[in-house]
LOZA-67461 format. One line per field, with one value per atom (N, C-alpha, C): residue in three letters; atom name; z, x, y. Coordinates in Angstrom, 1 decimal, decimal comma, padded with zeros to 4 digits, m for minus. Last residue first. Layout:
// LOZA-67461
type	c(ala:...)
atom	c(CA:...)
up	c(Z:...)
east	c(X:...)
north	c(Y:...)
END
This chain:
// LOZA-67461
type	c(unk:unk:unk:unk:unk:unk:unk:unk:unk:unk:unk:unk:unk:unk:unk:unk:unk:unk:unk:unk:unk:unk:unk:unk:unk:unk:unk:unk:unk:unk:unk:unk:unk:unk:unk:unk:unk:unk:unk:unk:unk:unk:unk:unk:unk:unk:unk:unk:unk:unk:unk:unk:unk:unk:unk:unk:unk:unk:unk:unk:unk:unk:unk:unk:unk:unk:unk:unk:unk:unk:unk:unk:unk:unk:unk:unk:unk:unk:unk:unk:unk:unk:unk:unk:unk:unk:unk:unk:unk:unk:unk:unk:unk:unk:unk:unk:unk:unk:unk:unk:unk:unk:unk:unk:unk:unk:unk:unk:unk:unk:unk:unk:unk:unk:unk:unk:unk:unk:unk:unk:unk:unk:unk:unk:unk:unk:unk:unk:unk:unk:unk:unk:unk:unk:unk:unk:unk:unk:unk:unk:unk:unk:unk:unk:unk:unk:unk:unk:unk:unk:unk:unk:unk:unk:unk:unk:unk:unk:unk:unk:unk:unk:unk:unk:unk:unk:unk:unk:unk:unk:unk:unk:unk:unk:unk:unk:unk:unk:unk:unk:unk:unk:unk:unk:unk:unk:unk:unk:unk:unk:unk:unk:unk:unk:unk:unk:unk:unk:unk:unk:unk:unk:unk:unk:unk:unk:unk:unk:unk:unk:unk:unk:unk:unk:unk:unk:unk:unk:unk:unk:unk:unk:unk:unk:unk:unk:unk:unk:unk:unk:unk:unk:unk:unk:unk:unk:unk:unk:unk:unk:unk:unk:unk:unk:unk:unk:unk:unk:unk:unk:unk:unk:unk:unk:unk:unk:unk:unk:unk:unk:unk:unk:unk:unk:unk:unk:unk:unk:unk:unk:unk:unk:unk)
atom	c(N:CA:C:N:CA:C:N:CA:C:N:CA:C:N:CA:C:N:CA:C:N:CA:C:N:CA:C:N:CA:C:N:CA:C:N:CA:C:N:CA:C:N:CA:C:N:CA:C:N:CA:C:N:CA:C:N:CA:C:N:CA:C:N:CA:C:N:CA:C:N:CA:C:N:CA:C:N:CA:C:N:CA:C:N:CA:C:N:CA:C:N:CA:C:N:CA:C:N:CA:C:N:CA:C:N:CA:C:N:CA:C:N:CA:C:N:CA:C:N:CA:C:N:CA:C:N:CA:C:N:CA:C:N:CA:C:N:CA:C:N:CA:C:N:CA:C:N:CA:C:N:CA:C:N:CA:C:N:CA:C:N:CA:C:N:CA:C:N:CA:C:N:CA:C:N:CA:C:N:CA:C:N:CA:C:N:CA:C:N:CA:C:N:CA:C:N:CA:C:N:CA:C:N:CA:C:N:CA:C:N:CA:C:N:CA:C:N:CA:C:N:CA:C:N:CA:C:N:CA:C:N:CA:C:N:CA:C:N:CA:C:N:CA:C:N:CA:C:N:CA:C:N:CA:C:N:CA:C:N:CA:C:N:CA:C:N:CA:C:N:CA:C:N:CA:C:N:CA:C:N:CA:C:N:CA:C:N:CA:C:N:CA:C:N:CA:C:N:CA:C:N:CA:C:N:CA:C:N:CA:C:N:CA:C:N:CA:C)
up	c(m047,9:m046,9:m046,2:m049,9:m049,7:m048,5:m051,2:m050,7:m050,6:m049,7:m051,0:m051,6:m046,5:m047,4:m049,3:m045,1:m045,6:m046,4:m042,4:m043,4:m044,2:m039,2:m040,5:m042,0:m038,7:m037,8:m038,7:m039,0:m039,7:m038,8:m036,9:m036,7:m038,1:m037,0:m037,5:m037,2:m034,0:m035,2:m035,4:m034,0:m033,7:m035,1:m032,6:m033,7:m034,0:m029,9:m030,7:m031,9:m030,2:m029,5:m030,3:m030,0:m030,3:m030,7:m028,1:m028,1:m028,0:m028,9:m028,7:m028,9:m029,8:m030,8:m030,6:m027,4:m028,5:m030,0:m026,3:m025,4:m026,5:m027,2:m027,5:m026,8:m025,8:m027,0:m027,7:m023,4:m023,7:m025,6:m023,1:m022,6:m023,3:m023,8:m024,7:m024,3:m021,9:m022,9:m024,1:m019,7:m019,7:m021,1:m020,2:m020,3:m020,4:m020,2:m021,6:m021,5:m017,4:m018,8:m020,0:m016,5:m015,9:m017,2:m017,3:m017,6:m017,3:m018,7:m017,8:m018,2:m021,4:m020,9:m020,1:m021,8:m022,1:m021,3:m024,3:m022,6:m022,9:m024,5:m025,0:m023,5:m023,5:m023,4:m024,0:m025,3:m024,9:m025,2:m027,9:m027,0:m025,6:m030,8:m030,1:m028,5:m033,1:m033,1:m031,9:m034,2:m033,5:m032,9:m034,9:m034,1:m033,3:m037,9:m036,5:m035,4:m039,1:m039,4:m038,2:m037,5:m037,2:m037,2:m039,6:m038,9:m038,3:m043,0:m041,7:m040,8:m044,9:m044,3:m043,0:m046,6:m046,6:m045,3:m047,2:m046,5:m046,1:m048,9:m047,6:m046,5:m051,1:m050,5:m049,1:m051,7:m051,4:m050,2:m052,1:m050,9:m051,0:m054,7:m053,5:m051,9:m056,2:m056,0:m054,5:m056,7:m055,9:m055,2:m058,3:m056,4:m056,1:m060,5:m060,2:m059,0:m061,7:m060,3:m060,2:m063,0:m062,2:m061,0:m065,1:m064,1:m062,9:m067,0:m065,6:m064,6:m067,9:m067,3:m066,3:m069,4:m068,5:m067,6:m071,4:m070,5:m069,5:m072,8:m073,7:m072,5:m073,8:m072,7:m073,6:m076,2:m076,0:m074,5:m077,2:m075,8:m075,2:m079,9:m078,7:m077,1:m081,3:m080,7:m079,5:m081,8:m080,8:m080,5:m083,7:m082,7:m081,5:m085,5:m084,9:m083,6:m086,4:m085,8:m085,1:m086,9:m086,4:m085,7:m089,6:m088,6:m087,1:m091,3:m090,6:m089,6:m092,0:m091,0:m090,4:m093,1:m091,6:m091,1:m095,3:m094,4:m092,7:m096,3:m095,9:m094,7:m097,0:m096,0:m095,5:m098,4:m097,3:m096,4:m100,8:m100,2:m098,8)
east	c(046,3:046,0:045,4:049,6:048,0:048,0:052,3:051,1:049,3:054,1:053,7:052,7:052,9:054,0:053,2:053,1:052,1:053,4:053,6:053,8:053,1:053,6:053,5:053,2:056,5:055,4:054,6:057,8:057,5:056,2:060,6:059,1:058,6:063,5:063,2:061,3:064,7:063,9:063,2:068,4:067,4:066,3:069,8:069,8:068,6:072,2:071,1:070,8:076,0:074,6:073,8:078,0:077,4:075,9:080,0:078,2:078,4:082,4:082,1:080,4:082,8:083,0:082,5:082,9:081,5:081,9:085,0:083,7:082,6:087,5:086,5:085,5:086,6:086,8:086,1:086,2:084,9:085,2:089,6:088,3:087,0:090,2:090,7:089,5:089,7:088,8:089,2:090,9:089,2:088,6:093,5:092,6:091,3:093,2:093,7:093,2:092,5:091,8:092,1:095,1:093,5:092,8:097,3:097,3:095,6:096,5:096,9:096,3:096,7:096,1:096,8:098,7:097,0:096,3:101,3:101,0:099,2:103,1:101,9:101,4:106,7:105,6:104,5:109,5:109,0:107,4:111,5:111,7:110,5:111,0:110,9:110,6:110,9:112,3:112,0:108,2:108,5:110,4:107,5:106,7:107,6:108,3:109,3:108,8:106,2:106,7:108,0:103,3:104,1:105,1:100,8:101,2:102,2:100,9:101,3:101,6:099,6:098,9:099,8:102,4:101,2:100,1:103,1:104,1:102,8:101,4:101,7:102,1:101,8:100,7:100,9:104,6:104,3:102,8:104,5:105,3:104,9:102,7:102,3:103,2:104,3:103,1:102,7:106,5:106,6:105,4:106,3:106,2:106,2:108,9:108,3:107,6:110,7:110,5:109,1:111,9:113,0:112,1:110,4:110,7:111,4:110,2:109,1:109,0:112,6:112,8:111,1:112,7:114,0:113,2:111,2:110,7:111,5:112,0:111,6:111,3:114,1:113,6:113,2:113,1:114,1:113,2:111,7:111,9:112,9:111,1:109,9:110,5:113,0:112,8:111,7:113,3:114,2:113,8:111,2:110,9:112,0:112,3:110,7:111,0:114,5:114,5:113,2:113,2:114,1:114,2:112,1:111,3:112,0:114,0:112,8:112,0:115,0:115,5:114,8:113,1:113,4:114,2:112,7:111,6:111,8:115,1:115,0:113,7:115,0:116,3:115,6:113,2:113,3:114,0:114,3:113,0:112,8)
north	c(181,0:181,8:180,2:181,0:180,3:181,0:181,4:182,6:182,1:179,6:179,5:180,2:180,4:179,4:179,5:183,3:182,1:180,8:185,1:184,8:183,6:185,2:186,6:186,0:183,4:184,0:185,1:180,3:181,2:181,8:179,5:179,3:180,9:176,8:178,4:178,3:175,2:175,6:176,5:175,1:175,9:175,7:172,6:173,1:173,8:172,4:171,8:172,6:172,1:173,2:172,6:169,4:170,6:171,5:167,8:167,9:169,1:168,0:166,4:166,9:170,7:169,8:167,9:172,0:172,5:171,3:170,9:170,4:170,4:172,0:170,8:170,0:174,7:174,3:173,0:174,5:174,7:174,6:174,0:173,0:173,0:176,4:175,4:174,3:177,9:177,7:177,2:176,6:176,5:176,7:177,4:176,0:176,0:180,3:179,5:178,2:180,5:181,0:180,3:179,7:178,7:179,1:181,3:179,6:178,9:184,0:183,5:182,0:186,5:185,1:184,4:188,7:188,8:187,6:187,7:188,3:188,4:184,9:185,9:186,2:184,9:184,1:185,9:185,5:185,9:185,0:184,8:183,8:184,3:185,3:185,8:184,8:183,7:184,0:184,6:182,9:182,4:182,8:185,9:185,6:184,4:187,2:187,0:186,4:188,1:187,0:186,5:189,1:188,8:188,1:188,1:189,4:189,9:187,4:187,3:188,6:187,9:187,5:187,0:188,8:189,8:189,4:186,1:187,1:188,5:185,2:184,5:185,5:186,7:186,7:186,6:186,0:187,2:187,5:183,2:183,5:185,4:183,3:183,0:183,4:185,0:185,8:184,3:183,4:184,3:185,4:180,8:181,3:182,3:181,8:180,8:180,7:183,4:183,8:182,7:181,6:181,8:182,6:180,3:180,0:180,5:182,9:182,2:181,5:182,7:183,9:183,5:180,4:180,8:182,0:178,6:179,9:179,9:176,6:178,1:179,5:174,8:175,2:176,4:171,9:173,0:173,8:170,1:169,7:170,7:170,7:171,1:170,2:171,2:172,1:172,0:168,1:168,5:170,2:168,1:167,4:167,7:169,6:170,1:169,3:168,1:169,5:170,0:166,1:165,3:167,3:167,0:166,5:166,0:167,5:168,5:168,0:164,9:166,2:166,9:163,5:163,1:164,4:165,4:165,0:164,5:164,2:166,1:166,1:161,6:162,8:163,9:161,8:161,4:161,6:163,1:163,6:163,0)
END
């Protein structure tokens, strides 16, 4: 009885380290490299040894500049004014 017990038990225990999913792993990613691939507009972009046309060098700095300019001191903060209206319907 003890025999048989440790066998069966000795088989349970080596099936659960058995591989079971060959065929999930293999395409494993692929919905994300798909996505990815979908959200690019231009996957060739960097293979193309050609400068972006549209923006000249002063333009691109300036507003690379007003870039982090809106990040060291950003715009104040507007207060809302209720005009019409009551708070909490008191008159």
């Amino acid at each position: 009885m003890f025999k048989s017990t440790t066998l069966v038990l000795t088989v349970l225990l080596g099936a659960g380290c058995s591989h079971v999913t060959p065929h999930y792993d293999a395409r494993f990613g692929d919905a994300v490299r798909d996505a990815r691939k979908k959200m690019t507009l231009n996957p060739n972009a960097g293979k193309d040894g050609n400068p972006v046309v549209g923006m000249d060098g002063r333009a691109a700095r300036e507003s690379m500049l007003q870039y982090e300019k809106s990040y060291k001191s950003p715009p104040p903060a507007v207060n809302v004014i209720n005009i019409g209206g009551s708070i909490g319907g008191e008159k």
